[in-house]
PARO-324998 format. One line per 10 residues: number of its first residue (from 1); their letters; for each residue y, z, x of C-alpha. Coordinates in steps of 0.001 Angstrom, whole numbers, plus 524288, in hexadecimal, padded with zeros to 5 digits. Example, Ala and Ser with C-alpha at 12.3 -4.5 7.8 and 13.67 -1.06 7.14 Angstrom:
BEGIN
1 = as = 7EE6C 81E78 8300C; 7FBDC 81BE4 83566 $
END
This chain:
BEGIN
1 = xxxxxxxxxx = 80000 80000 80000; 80DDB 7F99E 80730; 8183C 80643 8058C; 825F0 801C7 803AD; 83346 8071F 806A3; 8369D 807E8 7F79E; 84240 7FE75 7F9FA; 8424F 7F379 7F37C; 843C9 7E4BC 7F8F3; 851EE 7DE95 7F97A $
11 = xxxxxxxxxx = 8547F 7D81E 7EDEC; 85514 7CA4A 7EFEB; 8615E 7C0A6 7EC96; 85DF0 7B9CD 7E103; 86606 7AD76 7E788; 86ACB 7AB77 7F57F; 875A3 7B116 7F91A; 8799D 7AB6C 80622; 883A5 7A4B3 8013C; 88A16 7AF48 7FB03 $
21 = xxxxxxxxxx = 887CC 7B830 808BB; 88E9B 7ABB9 80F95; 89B0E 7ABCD 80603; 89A94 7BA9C 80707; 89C50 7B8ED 815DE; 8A600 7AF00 8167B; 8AD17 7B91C 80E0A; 8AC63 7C6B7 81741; 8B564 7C287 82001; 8C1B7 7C796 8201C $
31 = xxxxxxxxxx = 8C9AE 7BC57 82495; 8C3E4 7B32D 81A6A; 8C31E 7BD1B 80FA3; 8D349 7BE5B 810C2; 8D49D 7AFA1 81128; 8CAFE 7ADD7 80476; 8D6B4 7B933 7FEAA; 8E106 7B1A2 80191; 8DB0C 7A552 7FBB4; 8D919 7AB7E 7EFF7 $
41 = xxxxxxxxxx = 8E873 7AA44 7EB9D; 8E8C4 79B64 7F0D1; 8E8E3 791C8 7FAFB; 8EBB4 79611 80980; 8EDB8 7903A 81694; 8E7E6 79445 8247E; 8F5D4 798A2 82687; 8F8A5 7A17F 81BD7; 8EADE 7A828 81C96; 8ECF3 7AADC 82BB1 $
51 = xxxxxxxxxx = 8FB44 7B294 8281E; 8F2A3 7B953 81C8A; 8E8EC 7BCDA 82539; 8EFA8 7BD6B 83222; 8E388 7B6AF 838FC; 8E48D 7AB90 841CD; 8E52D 79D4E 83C35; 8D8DC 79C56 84241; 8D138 7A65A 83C11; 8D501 7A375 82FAE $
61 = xxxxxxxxxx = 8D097 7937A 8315E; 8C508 797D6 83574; 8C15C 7A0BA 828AC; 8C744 7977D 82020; 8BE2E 78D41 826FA; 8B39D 797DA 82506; 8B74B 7988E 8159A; 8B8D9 789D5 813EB; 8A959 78903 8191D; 8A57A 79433 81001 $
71 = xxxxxxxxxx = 8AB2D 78A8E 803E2; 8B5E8 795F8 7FF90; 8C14B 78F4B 8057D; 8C824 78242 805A2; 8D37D 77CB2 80CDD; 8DD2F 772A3 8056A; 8E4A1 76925 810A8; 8F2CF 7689C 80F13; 8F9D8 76139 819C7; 8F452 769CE 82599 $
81 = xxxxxxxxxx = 8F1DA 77510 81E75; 8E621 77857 81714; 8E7F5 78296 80A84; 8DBD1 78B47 80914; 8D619 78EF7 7FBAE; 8CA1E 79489 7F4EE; 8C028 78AA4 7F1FA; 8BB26 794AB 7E608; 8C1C5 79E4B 7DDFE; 8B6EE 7A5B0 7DBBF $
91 = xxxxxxxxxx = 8B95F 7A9E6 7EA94; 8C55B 7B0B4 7E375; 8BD20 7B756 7DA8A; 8B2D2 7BADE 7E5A6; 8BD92 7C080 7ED32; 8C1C5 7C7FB 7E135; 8B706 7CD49 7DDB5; 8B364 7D1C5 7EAC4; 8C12C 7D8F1 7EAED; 8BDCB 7DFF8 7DBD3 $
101 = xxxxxxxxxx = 8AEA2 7E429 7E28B; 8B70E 7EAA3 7EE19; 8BFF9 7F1CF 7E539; 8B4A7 7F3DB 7DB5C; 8ADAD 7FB06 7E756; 8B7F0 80211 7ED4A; 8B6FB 7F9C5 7F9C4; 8A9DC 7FF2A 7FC77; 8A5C5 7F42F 80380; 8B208 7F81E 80E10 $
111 = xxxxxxxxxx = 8A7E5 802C7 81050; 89AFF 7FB0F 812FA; 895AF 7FD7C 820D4; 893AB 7F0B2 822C2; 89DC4 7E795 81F5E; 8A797 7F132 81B44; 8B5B5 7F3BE 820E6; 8B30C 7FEC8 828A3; 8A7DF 7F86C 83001; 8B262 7ED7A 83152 $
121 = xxxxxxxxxx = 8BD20 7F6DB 835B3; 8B211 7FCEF 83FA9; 8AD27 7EEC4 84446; 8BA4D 7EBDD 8475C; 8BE7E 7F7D2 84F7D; 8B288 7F57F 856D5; 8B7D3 7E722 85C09; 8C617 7ED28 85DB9; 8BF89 7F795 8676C; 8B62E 7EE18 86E4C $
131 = xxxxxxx = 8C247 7E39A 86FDB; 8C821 7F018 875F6; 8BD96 7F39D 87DC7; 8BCEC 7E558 88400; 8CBF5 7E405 884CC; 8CC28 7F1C2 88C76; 8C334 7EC7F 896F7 $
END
């Protein structure tokens, strides 16, 4: 007679769900997440995200590039500027609701060991004291 642990198997996805891990992704970062904000309330060029955001022109062409792969952005040509835009406004209600489950929550999820902002905040002092380290040799 096999004993078992009493736990019982992972349930599995009825469906896949890669592709909602891979839209999920292209979401958690930062950079991208505040551009997706700022797209919600119109059109906006490489320019006026990088004053929003105070990033370099080159950072932000790259996520944009990044969110134009992913299908959630589009650029409109204009002379030599190009106008980004949502491709879908139900990324405005994705967005949305994501903001009413944080508030719904209490910003648990700030909390999570994992991906949460204090494991961010302590990620982050690490590299500031090992760019220290190396910069005080």
């Amino acid at each position: 007679m096999a004993m078992t642990s009493g736990k019982r198997p992972a349930p599995r996805p009825t469906h896949d769900v890669a592709p909602a891990v891979a839209l999920f992704h292209g979401l958690s970062d930062p950079t991208r997440l505040a551009i997706l904000q700022r797209l919600t309330e119109g059109e906006a060029r490489v320019v006026d995200l990088t004053g929003l955001l105070g990033t370099a022109q080159s950072t932000v062409s790259a996520h944009l590039a990044c969110l134009r792969d992913c299908g959630l952005v589009v650029g409109r040509p204009e002379g030599r500027q190009v106008f980004y835009s949502l491709t879908r406004p139900e990324l405005m209600d994705l967005l949305a609701s994501a903001e009413t489950l944080l508030a719904a929550t209490g910003n648990a999820v700030a909390l999570c060991p994992n991906y949460g902002t204090a494991r961010a905040a302590a990620t982050s002092n690490k590299s500031e004291t090992s760019k220290a380290k190396v910069s005080n040799r």
